[in-house]
Residue frames as qw, qx, qy, qz and C-alpha x, y, z in Angstrom:
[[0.154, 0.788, 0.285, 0.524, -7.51, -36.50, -9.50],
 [0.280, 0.103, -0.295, 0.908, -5.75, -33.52, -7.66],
 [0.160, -0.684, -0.640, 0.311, -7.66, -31.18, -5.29],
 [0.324, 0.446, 0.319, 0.771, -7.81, -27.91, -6.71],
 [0.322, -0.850, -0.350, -0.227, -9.17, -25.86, -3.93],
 [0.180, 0.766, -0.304, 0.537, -8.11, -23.28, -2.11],
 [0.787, -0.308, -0.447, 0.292, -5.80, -24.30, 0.65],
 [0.451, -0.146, -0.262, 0.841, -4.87, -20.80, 1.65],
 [0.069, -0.910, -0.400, -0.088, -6.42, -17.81, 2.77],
 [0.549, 0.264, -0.123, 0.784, -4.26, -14.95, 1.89],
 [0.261, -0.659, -0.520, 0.477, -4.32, -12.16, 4.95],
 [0.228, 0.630, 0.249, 0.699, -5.53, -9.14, 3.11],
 [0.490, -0.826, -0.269, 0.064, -6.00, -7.57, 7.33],
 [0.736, 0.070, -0.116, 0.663, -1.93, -7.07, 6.56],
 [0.257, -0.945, -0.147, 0.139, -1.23, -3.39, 8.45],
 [0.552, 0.569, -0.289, 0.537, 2.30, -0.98, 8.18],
 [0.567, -0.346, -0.613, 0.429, 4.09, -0.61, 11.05],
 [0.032, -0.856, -0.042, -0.514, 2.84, 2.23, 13.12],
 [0.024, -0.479, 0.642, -0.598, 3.50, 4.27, 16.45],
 [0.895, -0.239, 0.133, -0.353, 1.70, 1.92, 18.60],
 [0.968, 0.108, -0.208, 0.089, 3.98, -0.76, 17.52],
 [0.552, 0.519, -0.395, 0.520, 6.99, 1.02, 18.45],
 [0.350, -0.468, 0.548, -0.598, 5.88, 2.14, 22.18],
 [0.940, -0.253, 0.092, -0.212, 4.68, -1.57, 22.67],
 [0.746, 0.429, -0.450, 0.239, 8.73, -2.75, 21.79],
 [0.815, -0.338, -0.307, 0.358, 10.40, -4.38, 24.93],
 [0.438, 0.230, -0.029, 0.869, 13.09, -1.58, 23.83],
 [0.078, -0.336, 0.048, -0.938, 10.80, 1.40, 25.05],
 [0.513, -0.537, -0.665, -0.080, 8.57, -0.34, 27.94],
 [0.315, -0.628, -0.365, 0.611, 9.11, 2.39, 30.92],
 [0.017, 0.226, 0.217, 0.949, 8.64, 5.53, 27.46],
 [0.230, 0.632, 0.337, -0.659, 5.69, 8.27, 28.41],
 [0.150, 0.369, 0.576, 0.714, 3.45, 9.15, 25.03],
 [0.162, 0.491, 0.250, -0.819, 1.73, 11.67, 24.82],
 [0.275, -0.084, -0.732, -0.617, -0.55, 10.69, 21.29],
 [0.572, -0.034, 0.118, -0.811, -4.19, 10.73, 20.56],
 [0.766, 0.239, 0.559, -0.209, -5.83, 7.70, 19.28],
 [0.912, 0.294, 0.258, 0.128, -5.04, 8.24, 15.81],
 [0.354, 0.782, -0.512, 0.044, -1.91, 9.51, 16.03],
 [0.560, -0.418, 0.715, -0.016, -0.73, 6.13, 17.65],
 [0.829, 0.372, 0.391, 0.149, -1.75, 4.72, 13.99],
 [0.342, 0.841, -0.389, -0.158, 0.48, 7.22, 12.02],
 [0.942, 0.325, -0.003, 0.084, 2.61, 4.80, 9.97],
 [0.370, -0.760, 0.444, 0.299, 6.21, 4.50, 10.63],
 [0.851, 0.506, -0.105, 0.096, 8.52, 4.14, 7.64],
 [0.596, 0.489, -0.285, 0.570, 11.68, 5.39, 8.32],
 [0.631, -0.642, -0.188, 0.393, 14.08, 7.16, 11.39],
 [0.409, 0.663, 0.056, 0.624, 15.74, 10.24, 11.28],
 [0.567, -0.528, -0.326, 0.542, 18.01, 11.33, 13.97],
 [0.027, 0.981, 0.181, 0.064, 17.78, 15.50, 14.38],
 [0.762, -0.089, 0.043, 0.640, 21.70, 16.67, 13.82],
 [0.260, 0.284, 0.249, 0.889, 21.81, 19.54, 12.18],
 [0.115, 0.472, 0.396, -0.779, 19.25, 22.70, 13.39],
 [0.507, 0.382, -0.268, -0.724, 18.05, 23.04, 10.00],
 [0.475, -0.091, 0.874, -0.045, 16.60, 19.31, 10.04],
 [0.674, 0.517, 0.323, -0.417, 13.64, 19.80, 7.51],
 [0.472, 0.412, -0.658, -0.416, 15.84, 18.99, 3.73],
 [0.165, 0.302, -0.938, -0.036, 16.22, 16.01, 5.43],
 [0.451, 0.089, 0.701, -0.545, 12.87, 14.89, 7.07],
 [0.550, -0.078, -0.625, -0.549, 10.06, 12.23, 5.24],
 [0.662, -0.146, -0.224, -0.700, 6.82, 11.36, 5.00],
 [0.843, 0.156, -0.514, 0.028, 7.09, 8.35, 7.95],
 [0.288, 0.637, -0.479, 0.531, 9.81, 9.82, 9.51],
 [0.731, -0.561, -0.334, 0.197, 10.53, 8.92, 13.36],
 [0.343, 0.699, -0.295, 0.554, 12.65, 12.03, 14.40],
 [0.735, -0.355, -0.338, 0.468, 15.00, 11.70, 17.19],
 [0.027, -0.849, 0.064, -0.524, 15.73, 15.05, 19.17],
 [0.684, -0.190, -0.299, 0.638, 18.38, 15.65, 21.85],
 [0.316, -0.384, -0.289, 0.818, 19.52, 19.01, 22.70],
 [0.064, -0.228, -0.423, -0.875, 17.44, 20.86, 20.15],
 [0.256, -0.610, -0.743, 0.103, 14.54, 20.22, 22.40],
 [0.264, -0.636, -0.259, 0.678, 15.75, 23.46, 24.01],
 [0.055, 0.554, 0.081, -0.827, 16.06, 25.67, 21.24],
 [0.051, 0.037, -0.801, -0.595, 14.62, 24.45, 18.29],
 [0.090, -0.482, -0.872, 0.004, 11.00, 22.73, 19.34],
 [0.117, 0.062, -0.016, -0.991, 9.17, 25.81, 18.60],
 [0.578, 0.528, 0.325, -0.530, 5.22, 26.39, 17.21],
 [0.670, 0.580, -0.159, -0.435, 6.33, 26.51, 13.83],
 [0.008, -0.176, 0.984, 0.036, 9.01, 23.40, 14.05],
 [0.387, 0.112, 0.851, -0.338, 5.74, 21.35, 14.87],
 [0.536, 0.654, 0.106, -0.524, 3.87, 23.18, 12.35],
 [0.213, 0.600, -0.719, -0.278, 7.02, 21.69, 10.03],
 [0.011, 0.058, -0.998, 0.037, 7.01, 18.32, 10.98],
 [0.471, 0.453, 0.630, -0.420, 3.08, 18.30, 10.50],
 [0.515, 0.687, -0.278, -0.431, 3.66, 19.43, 6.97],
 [0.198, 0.519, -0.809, -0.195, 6.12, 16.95, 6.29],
 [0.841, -0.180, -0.128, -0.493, 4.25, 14.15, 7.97],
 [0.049, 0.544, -0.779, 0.309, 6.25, 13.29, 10.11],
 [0.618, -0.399, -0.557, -0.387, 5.20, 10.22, 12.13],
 [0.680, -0.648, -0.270, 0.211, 6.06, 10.38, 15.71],
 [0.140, 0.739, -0.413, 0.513, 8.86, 12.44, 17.72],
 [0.848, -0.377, -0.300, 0.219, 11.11, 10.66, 20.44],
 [0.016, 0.746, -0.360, 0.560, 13.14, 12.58, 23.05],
 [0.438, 0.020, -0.728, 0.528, 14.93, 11.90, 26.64],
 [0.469, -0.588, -0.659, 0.001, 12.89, 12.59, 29.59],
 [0.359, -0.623, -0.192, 0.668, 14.66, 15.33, 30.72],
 [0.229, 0.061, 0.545, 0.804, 13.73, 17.18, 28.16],
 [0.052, -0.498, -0.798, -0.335, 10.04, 17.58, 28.82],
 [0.125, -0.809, -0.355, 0.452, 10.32, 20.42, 31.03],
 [0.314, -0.205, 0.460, 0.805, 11.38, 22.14, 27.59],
 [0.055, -0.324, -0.804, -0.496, 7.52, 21.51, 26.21],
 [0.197, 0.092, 0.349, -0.912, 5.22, 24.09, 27.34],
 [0.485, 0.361, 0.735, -0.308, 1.39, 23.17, 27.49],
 [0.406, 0.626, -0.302, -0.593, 0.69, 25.37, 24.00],
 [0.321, 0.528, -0.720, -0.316, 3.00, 22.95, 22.17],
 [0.050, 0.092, 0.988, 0.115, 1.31, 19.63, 23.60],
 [0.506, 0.501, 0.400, -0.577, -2.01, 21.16, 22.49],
 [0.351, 0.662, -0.437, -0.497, -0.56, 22.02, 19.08],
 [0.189, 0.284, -0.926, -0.164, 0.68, 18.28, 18.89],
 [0.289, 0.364, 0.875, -0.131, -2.54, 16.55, 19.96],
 [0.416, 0.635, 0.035, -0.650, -4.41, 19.26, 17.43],
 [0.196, 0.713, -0.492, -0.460, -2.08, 17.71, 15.11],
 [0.994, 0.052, -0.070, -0.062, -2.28, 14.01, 15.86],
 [0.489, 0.682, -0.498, 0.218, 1.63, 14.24, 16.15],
 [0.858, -0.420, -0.214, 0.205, 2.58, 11.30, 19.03],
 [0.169, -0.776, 0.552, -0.255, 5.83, 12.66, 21.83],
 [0.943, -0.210, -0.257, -0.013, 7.38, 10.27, 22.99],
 [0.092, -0.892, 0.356, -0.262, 9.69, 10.34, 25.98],
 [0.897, -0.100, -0.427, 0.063, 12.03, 7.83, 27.03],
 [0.687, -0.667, -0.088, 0.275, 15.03, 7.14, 29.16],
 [0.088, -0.953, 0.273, 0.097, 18.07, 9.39, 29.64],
 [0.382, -0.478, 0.779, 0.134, 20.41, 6.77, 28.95],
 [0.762, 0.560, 0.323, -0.018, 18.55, 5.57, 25.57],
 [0.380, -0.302, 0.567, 0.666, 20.64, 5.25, 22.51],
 [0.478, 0.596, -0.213, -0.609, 19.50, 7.00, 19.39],
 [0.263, 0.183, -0.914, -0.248, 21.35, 3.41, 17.38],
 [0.133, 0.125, 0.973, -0.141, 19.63, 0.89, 19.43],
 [0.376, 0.397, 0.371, -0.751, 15.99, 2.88, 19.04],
 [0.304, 0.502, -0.563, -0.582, 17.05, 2.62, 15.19],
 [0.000, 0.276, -0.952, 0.132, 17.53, -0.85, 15.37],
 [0.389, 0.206, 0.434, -0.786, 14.34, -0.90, 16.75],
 [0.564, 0.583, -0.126, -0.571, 12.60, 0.36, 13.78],
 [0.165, 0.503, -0.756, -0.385, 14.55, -1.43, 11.56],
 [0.213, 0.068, 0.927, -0.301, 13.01, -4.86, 13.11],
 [0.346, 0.480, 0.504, -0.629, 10.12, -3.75, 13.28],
 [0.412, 0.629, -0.280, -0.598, 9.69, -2.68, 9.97],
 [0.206, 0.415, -0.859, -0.216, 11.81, -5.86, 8.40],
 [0.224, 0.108, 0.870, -0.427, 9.67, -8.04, 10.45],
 [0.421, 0.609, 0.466, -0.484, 6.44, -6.73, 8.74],
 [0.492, 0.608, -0.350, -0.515, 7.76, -6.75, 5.44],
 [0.010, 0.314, -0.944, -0.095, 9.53, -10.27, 5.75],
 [0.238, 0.172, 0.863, -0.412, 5.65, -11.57, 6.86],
 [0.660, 0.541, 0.169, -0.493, 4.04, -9.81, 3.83],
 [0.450, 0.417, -0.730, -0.301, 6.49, -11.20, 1.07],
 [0.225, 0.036, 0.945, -0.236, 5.85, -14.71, 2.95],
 [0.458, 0.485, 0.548, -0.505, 2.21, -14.08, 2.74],
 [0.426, 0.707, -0.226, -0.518, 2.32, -12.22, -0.93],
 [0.042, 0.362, -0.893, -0.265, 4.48, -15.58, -2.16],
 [0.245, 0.288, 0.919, -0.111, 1.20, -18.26, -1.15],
 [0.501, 0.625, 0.174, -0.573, -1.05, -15.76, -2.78],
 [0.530, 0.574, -0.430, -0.453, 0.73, -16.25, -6.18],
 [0.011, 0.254, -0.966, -0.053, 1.26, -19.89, -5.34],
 [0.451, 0.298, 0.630, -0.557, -2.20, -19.96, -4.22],
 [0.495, 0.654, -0.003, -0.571, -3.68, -18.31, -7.65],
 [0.211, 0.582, -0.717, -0.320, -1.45, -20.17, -9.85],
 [0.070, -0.044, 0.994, 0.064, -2.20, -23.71, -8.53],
 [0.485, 0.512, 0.402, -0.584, -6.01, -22.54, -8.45],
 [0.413, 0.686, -0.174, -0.573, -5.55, -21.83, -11.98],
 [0.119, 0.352, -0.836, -0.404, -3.31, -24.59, -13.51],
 [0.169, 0.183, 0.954, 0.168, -6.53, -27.07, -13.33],
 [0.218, 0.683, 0.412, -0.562, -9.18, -24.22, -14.11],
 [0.356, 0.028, 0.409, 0.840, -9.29, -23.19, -17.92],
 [0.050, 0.933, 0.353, 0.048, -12.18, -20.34, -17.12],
 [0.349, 0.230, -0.262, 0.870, -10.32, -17.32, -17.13],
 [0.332, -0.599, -0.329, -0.650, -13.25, -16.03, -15.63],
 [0.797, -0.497, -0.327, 0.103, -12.42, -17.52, -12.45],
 [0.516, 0.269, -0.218, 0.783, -9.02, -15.08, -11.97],
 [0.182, -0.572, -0.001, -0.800, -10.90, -11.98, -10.30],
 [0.754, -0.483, -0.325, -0.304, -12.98, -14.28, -8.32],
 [0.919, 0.015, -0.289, 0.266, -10.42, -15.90, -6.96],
 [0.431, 0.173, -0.236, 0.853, -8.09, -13.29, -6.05],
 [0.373, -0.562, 0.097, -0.732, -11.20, -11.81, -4.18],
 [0.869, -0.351, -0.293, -0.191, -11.97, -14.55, -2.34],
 [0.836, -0.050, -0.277, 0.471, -8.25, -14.92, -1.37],
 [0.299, -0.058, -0.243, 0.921, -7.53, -10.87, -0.35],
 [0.007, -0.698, -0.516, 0.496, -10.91, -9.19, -0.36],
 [0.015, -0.184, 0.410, 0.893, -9.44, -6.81, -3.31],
 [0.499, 0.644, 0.329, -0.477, -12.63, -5.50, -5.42],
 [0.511, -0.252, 0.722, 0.394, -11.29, -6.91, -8.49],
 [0.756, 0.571, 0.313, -0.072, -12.62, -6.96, -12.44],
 [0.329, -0.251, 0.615, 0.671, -10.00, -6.91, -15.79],
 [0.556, 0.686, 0.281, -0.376, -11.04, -5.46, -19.03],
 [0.711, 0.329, 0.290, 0.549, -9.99, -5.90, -22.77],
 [0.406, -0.101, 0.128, 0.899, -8.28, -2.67, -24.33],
 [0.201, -0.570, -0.605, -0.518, -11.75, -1.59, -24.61],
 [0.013, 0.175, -0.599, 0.782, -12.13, -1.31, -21.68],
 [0.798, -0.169, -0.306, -0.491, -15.19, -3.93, -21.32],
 [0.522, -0.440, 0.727, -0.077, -14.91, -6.10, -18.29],
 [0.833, 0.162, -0.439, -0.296, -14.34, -9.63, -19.55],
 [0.573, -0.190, -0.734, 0.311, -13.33, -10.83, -15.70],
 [0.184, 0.425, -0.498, 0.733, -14.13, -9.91, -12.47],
 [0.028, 0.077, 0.886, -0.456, -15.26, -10.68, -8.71],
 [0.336, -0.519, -0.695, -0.367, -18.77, -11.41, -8.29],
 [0.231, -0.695, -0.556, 0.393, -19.23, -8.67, -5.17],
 [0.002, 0.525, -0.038, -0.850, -19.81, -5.54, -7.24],
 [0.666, 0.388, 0.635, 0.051, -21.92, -4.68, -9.86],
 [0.494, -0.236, 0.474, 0.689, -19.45, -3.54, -13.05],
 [0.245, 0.388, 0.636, 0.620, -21.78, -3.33, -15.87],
 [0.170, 0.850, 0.470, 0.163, -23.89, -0.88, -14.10],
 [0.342, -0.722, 0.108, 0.592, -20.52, 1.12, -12.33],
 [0.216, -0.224, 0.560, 0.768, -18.47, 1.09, -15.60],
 [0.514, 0.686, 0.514, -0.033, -21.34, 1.75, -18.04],
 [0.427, 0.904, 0.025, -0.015, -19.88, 4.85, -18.87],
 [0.608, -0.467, 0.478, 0.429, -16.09, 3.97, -18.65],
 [0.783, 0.479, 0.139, 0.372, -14.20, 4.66, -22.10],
 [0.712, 0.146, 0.002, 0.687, -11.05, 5.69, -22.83],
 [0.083, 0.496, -0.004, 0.864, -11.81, 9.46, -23.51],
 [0.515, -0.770, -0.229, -0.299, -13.38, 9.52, -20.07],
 [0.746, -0.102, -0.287, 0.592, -9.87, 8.56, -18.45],
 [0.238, -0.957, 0.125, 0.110, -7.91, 11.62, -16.85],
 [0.366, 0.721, -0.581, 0.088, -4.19, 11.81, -16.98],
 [0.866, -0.019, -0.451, 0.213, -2.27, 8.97, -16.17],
 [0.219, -0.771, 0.396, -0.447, -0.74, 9.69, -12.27],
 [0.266, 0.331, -0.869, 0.256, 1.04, 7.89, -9.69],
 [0.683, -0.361, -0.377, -0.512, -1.36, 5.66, -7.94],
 [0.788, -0.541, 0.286, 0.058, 0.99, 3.85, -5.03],
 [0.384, 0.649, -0.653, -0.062, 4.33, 2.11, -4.89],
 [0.900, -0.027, -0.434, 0.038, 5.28, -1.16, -4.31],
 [0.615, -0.744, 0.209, 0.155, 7.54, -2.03, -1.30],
 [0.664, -0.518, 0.096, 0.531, 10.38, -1.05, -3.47],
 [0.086, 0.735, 0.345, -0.577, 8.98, 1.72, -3.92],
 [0.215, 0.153, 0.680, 0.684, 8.68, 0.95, -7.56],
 [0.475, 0.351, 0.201, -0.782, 5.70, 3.69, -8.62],
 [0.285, 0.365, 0.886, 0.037, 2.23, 2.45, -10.16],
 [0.170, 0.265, -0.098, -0.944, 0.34, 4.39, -12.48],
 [0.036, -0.551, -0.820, -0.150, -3.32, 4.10, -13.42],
 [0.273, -0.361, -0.254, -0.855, -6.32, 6.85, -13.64],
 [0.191, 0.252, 0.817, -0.482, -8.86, 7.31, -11.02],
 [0.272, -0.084, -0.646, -0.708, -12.40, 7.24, -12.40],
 [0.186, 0.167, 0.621, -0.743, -15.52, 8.34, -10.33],
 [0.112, 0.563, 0.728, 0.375, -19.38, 7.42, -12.31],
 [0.147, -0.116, 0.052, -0.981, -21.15, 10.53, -12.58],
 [0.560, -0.246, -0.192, -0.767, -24.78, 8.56, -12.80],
 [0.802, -0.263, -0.536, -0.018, -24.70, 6.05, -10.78],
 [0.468, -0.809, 0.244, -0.260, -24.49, 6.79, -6.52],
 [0.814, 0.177, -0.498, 0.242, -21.25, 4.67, -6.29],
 [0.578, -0.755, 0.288, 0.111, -19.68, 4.62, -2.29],
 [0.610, -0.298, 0.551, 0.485, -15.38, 4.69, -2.61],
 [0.261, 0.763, -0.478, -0.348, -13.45, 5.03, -6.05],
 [0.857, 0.355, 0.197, 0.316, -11.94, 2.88, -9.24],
 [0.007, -0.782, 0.571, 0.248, -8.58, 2.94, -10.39],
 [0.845, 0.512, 0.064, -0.139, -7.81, 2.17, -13.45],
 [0.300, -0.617, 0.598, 0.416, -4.08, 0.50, -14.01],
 [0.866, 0.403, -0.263, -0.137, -3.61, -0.28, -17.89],
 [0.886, -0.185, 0.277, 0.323, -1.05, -3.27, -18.43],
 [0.150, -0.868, 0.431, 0.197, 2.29, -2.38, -18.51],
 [0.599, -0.225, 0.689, 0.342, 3.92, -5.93, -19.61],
 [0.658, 0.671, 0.339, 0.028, 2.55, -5.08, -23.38],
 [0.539, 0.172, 0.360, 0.742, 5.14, -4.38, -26.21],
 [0.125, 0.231, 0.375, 0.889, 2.54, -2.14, -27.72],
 [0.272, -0.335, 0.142, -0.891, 0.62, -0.37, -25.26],
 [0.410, -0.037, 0.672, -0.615, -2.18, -1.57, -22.70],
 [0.260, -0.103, -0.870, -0.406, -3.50, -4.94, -24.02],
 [0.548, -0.679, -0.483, -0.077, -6.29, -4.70, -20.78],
 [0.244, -0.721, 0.120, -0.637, -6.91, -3.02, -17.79],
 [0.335, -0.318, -0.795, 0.395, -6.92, -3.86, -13.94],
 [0.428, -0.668, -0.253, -0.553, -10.26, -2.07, -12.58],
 [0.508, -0.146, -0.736, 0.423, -10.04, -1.75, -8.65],
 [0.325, -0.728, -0.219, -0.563, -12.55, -0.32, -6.61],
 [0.462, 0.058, -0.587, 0.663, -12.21, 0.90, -2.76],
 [0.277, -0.859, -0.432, 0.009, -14.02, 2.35, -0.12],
 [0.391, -0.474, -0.074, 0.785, -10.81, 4.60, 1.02],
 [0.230, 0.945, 0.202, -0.118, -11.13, 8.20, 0.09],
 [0.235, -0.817, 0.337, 0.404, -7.48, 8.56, -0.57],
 [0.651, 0.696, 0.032, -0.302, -6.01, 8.83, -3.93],
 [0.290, 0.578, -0.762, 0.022, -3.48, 5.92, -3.32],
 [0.928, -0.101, -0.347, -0.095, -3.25, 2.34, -3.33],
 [0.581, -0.696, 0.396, -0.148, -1.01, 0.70, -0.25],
 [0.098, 0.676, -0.714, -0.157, 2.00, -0.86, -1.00],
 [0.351, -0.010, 0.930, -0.109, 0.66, -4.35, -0.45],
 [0.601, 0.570, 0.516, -0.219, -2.22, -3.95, -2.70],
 [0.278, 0.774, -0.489, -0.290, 0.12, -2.54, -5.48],
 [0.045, -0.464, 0.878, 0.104, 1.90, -5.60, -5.15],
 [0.518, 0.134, 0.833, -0.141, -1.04, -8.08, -5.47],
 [0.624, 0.711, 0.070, -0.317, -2.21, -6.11, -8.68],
 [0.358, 0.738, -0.503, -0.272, 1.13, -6.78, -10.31],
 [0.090, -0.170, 0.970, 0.148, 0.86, -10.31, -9.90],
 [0.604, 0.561, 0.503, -0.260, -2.75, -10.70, -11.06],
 [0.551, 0.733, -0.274, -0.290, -1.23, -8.41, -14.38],
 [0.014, -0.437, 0.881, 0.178, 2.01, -10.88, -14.62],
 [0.350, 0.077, 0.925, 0.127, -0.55, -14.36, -14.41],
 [0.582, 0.703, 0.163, -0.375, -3.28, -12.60, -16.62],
 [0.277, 0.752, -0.413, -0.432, -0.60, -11.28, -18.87],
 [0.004, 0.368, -0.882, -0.294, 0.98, -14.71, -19.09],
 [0.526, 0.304, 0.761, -0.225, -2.53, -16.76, -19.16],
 [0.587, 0.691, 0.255, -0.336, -3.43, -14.75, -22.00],
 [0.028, 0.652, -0.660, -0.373, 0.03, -15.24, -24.08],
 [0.319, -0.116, 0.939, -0.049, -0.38, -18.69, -23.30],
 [0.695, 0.585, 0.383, -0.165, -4.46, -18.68, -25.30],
 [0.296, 0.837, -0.152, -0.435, -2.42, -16.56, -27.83],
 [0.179, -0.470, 0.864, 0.022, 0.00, -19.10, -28.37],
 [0.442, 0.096, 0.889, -0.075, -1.95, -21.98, -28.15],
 [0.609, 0.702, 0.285, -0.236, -4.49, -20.29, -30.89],
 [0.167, 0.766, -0.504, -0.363, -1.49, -19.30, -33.15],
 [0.237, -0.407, 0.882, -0.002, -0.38, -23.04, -33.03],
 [0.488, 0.299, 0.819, -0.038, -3.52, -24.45, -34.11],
 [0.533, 0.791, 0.053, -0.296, -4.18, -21.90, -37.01],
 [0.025, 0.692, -0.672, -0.262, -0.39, -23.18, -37.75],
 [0.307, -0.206, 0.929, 0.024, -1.43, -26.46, -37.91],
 [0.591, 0.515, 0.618, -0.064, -4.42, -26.28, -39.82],
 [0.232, 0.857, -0.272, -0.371, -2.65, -24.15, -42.37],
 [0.293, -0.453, 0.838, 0.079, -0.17, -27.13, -42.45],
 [0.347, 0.109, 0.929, 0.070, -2.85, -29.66, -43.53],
 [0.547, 0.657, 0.352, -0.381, -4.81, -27.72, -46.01]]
């Protein structure tokens, strides 16, 4: 008889790369920062080297911006004020540059959380890239790694399990996700055993929903949509979001229910990506009853 237990523990601790990660890179060990505490967590997605004087069409949410001679007449109050709007995540410059930054403007940037960062005079704007690039590739190559044993994880869990009831559980136990599935009812009929559903979602029904909005994106940067949904009678700490299934022909055969403590009114790309493989082995576990019940109502049709 096979072992059927879980042989993996899937790291749900999984972080994006931020600034911290980039001043700790071999590549920038003799840079000066100037960053609070949590602007050394601001999340680095992208790089964006500062060419043009009108830089802002071009600047995202993420953004490492590289600055060179604009230091001098560009790096204003309201440039900083810009690149705090835009959310930028860090700003990197040459070292001779810093007598360009006047005491105002590294108030304004620690007001802001907004990290400086000065390196050497003889840094390359490519190699810094490069950097990033790593850095970034590195931490995505280490969640798809990780995000693959989860669905290998769940899958062999499942092929000797025929509760379905055990799916939620399971996929808490293995990322920590608050976790429950409902029918098109929106009635749970799975979900982890560290929350209690029947009294959060009492009043859950359709006409309580809001508009469907974007909820996160996957890491490629496919968008998720689902409803957020807050109980009015019941003190609940953190938020639900509701994603109906998408893999239906004819609209949302069930829900995915997912509760959080975060106050913000998006899922992280790594949790996006573990809901859409709970909906893909739901979607196909439950084809598979559908199937198997179709077949036996064919077969006793057959012998009557």
């Amino acid at each position: 008889m096979s072992d059927n237990s879980i042989q993996y523990v899937f790291n749900y601790e999984f972080k994006d790369v931020q600034v911290k990660d980039l001043v700790e890179a071999k590549q920038l060990v003799a840079c000066e920062s100037f960053a609070t505490k949590q602007g050394f967590e601001n999340k680095i997605k992208s790089a964006t080297v500062m060419d043009v004087e009108d830089i802002e069409p071009w600047l995202h949410e993420g953004d490492v911006l590289f600055i060179s001679r604009f230091m001098r007449t560009s790096f204003t109050n309201d440039f900083i004020q810009t690149l705090y709007e835009k959310k930028v995540s860090c700003i990197v410059t040459q070292k001779k540059f810093q007598v360009f930054v006047t005491g105002e403007q590294f108030d304004l940037l620690e007001k802001y959380h907004l990290p400086l960062i000065f390196v050497s005079d003889t840094s390359s704007w490519s190699d810094m890239i490069v950097t990033i690039q790593n850095l970034i590739i590195q931490n995505q190559t280490y969640y798809l790694v990780e995000n693959q044993e989860f669905q290998k994880s769940i899958i062999n869990y499942l092929s000797g399990n025929n509760s379905e009831n055990s799916l939620c559980d399971i996929v808490h136990t293995l990322t920590g996700i608050t976790i429950a599935i409902t029918n098109r009812n929106l009635q749970v009929v799975d979900c982890s055993k560290d929350n209690a559903w029947e009294d959060e979602l009492g009043e859950l029904t359709k006409k309580s929903l809001n508009e469907l909005l974007p909820i996160g994106k996957n890491f490629n940067d496919a968008i998720m949509r689902g409803h957020h949904f807050q109980p009015k009678n019941v003190a609940v700490c953190g938020q639900y979001f509701i994603i109906p299934d998408w893999l239906s022909r004819y609209g949302a055969s069930f829900y995915i229910v997912v509760k959080t403590d975060d106050v913000s009114n998006s899922l992280p790309a790594q949790i996006v990506s573990r809901i859409e493989t709970v909906e893909s082995i739901y979607s196909l576990k439950h084809s598979d009853a559908s199937i198997k019940i179709g077949t036996a109502k064919l077969r006793e049709f057959s012998y009557t």
